[in-house]
FIFIDREN-905927 format. One line per 4 residues: number of its first residue (from 0); their letters; for each residue z, x, y of C-alpha. Coordinates in Angstrom, 3 decimals, padded with zeros to 6 digits. Example, Ala and Ser with C-alpha at 12.3 -4.5 7.8 and 13.67 -1.06 7.14 Angstrom:
2
0	AS	007.800:012.300:-004.500 ~ 007.140:013.670:-001.060
This chain:
350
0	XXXX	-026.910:007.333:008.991 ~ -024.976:006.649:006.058 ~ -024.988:003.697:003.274 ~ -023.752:000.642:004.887
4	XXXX	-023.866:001.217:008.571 ~ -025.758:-001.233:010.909 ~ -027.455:000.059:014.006 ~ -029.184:-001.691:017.089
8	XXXX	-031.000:-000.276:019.250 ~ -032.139:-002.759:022.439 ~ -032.763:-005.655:019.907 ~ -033.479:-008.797:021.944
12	XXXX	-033.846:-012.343:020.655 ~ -035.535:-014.730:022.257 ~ -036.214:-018.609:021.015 ~ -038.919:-019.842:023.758
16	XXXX	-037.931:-019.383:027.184 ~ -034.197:-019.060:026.332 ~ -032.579:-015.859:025.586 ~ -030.312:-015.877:022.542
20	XXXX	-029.463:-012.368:022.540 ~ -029.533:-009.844:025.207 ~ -031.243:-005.779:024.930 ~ -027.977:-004.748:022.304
24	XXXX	-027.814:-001.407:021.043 ~ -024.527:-000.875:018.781 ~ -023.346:000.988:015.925 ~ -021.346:-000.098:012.723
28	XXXX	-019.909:002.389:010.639 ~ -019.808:002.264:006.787 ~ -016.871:000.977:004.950 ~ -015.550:-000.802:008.737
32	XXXX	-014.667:-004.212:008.927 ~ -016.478:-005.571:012.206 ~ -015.679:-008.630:014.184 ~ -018.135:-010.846:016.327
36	XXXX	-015.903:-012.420:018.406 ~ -016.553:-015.215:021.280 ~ -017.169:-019.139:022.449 ~ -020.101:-021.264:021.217
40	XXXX	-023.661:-019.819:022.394 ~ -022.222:-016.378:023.314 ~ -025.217:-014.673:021.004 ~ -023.076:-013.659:017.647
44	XXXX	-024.109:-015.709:014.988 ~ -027.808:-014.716:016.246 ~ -026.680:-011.120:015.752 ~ -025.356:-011.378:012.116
48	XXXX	-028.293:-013.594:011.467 ~ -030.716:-010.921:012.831 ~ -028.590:-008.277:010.316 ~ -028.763:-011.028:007.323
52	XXXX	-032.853:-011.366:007.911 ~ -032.890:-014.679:008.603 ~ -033.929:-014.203:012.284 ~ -036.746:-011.517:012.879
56	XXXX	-035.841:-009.699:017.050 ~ -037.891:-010.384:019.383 ~ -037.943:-006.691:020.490 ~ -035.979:-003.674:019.567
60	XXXX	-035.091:-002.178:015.979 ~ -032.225:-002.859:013.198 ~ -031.361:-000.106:010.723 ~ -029.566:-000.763:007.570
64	XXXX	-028.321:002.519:005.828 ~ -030.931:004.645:008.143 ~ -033.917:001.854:007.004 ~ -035.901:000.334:009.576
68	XXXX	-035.094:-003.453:007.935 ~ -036.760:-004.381:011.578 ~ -039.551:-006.914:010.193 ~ -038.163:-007.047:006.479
72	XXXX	-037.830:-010.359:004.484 ~ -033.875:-011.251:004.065 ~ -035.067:-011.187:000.315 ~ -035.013:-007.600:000.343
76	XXXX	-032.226:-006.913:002.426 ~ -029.019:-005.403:000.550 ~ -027.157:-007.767:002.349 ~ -024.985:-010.765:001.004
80	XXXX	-023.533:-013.248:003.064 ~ -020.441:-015.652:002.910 ~ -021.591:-019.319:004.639 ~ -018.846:-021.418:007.008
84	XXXX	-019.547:-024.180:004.022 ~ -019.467:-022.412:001.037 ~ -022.670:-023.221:-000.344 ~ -021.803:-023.801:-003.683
88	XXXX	-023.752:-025.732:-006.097 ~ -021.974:-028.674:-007.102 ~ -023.718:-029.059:-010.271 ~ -022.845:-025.678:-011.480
92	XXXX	-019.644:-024.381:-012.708 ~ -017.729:-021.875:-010.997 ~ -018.916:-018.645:-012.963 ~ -022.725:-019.851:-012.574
96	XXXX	-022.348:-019.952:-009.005 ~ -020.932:-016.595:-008.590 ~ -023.750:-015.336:-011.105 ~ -026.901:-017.467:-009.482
100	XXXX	-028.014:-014.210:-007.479 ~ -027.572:-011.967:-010.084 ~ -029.814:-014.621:-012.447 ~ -032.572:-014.276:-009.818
104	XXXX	-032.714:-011.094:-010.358 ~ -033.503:-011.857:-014.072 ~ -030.593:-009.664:-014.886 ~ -029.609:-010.284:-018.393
108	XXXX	-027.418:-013.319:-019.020 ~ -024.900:-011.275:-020.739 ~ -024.832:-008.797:-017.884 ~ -024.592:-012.158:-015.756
112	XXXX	-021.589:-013.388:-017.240 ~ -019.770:-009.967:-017.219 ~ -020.346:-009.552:-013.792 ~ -019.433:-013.003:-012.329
116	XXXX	-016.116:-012.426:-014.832 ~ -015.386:-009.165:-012.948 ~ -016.176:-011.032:-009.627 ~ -013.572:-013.765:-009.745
120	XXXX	-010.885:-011.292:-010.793 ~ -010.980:-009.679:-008.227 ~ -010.818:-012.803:-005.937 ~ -007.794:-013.891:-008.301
124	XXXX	-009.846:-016.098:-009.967 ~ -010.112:-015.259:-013.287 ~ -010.100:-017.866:-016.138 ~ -011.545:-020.184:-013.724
128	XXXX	-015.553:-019.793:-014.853 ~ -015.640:-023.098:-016.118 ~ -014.482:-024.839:-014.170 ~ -016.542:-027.136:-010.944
132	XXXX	-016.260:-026.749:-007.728 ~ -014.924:-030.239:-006.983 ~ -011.727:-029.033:-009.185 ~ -010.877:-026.361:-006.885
136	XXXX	-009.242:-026.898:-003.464 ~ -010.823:-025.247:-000.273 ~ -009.340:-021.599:-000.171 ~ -010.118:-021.154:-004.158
140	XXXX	-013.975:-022.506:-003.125 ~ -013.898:-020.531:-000.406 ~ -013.062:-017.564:-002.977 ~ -015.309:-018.253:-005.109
144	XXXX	-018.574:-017.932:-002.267 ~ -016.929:-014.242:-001.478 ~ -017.163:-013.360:-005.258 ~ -020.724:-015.103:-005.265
148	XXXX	-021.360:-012.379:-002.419 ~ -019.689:-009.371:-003.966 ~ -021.280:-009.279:-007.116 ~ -024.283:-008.716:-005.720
152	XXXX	-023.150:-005.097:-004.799 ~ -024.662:-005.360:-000.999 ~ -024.930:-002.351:001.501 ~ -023.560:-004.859:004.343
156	XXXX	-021.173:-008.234:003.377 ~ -021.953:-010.848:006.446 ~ -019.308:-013.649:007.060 ~ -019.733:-016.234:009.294
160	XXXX	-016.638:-018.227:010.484 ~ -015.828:-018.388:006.477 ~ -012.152:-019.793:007.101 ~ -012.866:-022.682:009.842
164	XXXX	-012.758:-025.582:007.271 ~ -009.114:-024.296:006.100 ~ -005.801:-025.389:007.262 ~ -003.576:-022.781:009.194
168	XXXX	-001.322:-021.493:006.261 ~ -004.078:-021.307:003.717 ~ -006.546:-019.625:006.359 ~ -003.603:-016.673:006.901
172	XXXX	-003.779:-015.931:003.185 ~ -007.529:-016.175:002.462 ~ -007.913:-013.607:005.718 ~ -005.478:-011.509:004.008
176	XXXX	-007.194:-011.282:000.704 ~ -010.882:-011.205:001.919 ~ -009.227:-007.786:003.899 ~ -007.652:-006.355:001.314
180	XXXX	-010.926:-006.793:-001.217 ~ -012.942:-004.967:001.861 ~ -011.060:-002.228:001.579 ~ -010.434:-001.921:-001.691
184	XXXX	-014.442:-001.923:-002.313 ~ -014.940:-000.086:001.031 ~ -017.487:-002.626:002.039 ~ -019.393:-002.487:005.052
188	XXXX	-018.553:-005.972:006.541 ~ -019.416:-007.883:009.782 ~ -017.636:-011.246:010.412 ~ -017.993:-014.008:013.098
192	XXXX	-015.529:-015.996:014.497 ~ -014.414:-017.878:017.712 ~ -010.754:-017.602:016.330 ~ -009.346:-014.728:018.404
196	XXXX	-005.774:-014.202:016.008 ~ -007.992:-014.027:012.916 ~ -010.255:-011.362:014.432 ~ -007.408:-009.095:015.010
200	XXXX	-005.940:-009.586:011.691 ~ -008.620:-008.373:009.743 ~ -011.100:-006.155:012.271 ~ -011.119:-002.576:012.425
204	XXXX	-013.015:-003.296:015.452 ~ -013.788:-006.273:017.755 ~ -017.180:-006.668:019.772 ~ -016.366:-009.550:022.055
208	XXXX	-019.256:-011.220:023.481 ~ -020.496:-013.521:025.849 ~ -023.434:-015.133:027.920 ~ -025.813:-013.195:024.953
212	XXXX	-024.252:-009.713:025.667 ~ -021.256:-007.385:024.792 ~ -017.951:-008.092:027.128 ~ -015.912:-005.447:025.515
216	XXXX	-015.706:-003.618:022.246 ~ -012.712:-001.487:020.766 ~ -009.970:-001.878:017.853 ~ -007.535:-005.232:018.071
220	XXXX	-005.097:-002.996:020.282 ~ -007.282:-001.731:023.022 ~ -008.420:-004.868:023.613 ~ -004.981:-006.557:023.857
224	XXXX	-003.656:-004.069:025.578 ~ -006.766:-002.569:027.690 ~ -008.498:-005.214:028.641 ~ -011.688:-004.981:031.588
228	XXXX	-011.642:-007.960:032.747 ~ -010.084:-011.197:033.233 ~ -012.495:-013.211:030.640 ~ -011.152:-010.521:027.859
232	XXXX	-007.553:-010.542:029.116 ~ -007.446:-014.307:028.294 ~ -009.625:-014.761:025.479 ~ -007.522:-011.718:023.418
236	XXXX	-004.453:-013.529:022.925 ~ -002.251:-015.541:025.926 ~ -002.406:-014.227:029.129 ~ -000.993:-015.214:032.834
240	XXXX	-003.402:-014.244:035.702 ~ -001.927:-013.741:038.729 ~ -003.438:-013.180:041.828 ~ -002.386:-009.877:043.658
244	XXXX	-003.617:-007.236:046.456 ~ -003.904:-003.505:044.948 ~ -003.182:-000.313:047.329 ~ -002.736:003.561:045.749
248	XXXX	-000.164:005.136:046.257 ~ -000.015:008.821:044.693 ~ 000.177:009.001:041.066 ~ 001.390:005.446:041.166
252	XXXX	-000.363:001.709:041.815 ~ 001.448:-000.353:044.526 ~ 000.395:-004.035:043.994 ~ 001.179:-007.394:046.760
256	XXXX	002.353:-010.292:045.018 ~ 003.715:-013.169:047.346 ~ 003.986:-010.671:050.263 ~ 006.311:-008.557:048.116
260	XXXX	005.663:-005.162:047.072 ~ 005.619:-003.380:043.769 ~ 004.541:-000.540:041.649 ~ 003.377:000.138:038.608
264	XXXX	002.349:002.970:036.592 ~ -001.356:002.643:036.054 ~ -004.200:004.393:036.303 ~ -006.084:004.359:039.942
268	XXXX	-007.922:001.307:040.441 ~ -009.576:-000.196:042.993 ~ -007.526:-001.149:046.209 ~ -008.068:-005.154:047.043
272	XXXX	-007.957:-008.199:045.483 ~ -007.511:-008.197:041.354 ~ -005.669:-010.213:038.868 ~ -002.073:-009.075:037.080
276	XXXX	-002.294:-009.267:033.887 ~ 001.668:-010.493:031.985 ~ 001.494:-012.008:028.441 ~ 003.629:-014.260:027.636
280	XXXX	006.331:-012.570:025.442 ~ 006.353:-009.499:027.923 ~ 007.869:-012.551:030.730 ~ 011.890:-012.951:031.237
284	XXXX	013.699:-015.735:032.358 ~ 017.119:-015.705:034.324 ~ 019.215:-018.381:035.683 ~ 019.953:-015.986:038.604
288	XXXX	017.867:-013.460:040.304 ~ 017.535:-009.939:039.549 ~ 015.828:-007.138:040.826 ~ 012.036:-008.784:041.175
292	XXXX	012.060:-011.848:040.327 ~ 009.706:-015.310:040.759 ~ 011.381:-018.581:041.429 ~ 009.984:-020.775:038.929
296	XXXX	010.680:-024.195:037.936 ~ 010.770:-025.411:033.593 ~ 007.813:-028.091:033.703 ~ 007.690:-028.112:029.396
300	XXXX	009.792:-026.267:026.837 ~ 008.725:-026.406:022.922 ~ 011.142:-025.231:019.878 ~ 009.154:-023.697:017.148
304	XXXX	012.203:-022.188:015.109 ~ 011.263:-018.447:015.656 ~ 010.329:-019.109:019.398 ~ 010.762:-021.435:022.338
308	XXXX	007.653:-021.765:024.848 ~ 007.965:-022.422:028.080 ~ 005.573:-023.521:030.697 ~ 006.537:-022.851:034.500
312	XXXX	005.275:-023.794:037.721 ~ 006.001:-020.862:040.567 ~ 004.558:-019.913:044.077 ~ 002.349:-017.621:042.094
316	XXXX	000.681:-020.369:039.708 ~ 001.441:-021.811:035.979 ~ 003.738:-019.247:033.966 ~ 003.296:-019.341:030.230
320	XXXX	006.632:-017.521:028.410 ~ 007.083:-016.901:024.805 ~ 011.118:-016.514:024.853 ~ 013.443:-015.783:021.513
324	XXXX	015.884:-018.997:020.623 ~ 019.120:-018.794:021.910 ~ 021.974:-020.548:022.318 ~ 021.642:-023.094:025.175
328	XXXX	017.909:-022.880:026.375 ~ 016.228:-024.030:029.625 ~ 015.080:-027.700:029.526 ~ 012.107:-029.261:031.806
332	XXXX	013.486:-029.372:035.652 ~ 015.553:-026.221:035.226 ~ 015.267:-023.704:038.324 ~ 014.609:-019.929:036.469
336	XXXX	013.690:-016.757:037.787 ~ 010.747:-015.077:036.743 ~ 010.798:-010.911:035.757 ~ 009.353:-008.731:033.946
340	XXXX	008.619:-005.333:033.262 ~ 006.200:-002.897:035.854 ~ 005.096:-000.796:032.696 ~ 003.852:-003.775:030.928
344	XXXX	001.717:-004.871:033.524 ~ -001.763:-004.507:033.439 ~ -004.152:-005.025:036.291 ~ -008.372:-006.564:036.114
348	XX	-010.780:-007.034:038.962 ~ -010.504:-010.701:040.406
């Protein structure tokens, strides 16, 4: 065990009679960027509160950097952590808030100042010390609390759902930057979030949980493209579930759909009922049949510039297409054909 890596073994949080967090045992390596990832209650802000110190486990034991941190006050924990709100002391300006952990410390104030300086630069903040909070708009406050974090120099950085108060455009680049800073300080970092797009944007790896347990772990791909299960398959980006029958056939998978027949090239899995798995971009749309095709009729279409959407009702349930503009698109009441690619499909239990 190496500086910066987090490791559970059968940690279990309990509040009462109600079970927060189920026996988890996991691993994060030093200088990874780790995602929490799932719906309200699924057990991850317990975990990264359990890593921060501000939870004690019920059973089991956490490691920070090979220490048994198991019963050890948050206080002396090299951890930092980056709130949903900020935090920041109104009343303070901007380079006091960045240096109030380091003044706890009773560092020297000159060592203070130098080090909240250094902080905001490399948040892209510099020259803004004196300024308040209340003069800065939400992504530069938001900035400003992962500087406050930094300087503290911690083994593990902890962020919890730190770009849910921003707009769309401004959370894209504050994602981008709090990334790029991880890496370039090779920070050990764990980050929660219910927001699915912003989890694979900045995660080397994604631990998706629910009911108070692990789902599925693995990088942004293998979980887009691999997923177990149906609960994974449509919580990792759009997904259509379709219901289809599953017999093996040789090196190949021969799945029922609507009493037709048709293979794909997956590995074995179990004969019987199980769901299809099509995103939305992988889905084609044809005025006329070919090959396999689903009849389908256009119940809502939506031009977003770069993309139309489509929504389609068919014999095999609600169709959700991402399609590329063109000329003369499909309009609501249009008759389409539904296809698709074999080798794109992926297959879950039902």
């Amino acid at each position: 065990m190496t500086k910066g890596s987090v490791r559970f073994e059968a940690v279990t949080k309990r509040f009462g009679s109600v079970v927060a967090l189920k026996p988890l045992t996991l691993d994060i390596a030093p200088g990874t960027l780790v995602t929490l990832l799932g719906p309200s209650g699924c057990g991850k802000t317990t975990t990264l509160r359990l890593i921060a110190g501000l939870e004690t486990a019920s059973e089991g034991r956490i490691l920070i950097g090979g220490q048994d941190v198991t019963h050890q006050s948050a206080t002396y924990r090299r951890v930092s952590m980056v709130f949903q709100s900020y935090a920041l002391f109104p009343h303070m300006s901007v380079a006091e808030n960045v240096g109030y952990g380091l003044s706890v410390k009773r560092l020297p104030k000159a060592q203070v100042r130098e080090r909240a300086e250094e902080g905001l630069a490399l948040v892209g903040l510099a020259g803004f010390g004196k300024r308040l909070p209340s003069e800065l708009s939400g992504g530069q406050q938001q900035r400003v609390a992962v500087a406050r974090a930094i300087v503290l120099e911690p083994e593990v950085l902890l962020l919890d759902e730190p770009l849910s108060n921003l707009d769309a455009k401004l959370r894209r680049h504050v994602r981008e930057e709090i990334r790029q800073i991880q890496q370039r300080l090779g920070l050990t970092a764990v980050y929660v979030t219910h927001d699915q797009e912003e989890a694979m944007a900045v995660s080397d790896r994604i631990i998706v949980m629910k009911n108070a347990e692990i789902a599925q772990e693995g990088s942004p791909h293998d979980l887009y493209d691999r997923p177990a299960s149906a609960f994974i398959a449509d919580f990792i980006g759009d997904a259509n579930l379709i219901d289809v029958e599953v017999s093996q056939s040789g090196a190949d998978t021969e799945i029922a759909l609507l009493g037709r027949r048709l293979r794909v090239a997956l590995p074995p899995v179990p004969n019987g009922a199980a769901k299809m798995v099509l995103r939305p971009h992988q889905v084609r749309l044809t005025r006329d049949a070919q090959g396999f095709a689903l009849p389908a009729e256009v119940t809502y279409a939506a031009y977003l510039g770069n993309q139309i959407q489509y929504t389609l009702d068919s014999e095999a349930g609600r169709i959700f297409a991402i399609c590329a503009p063109v000329a003369a698109p499909f309009r609501p009441g249009d008759g389409v054909h539904v296809t698709f690619d074999p080798a794109d499909v992926r297959l879950v239990p039902a």
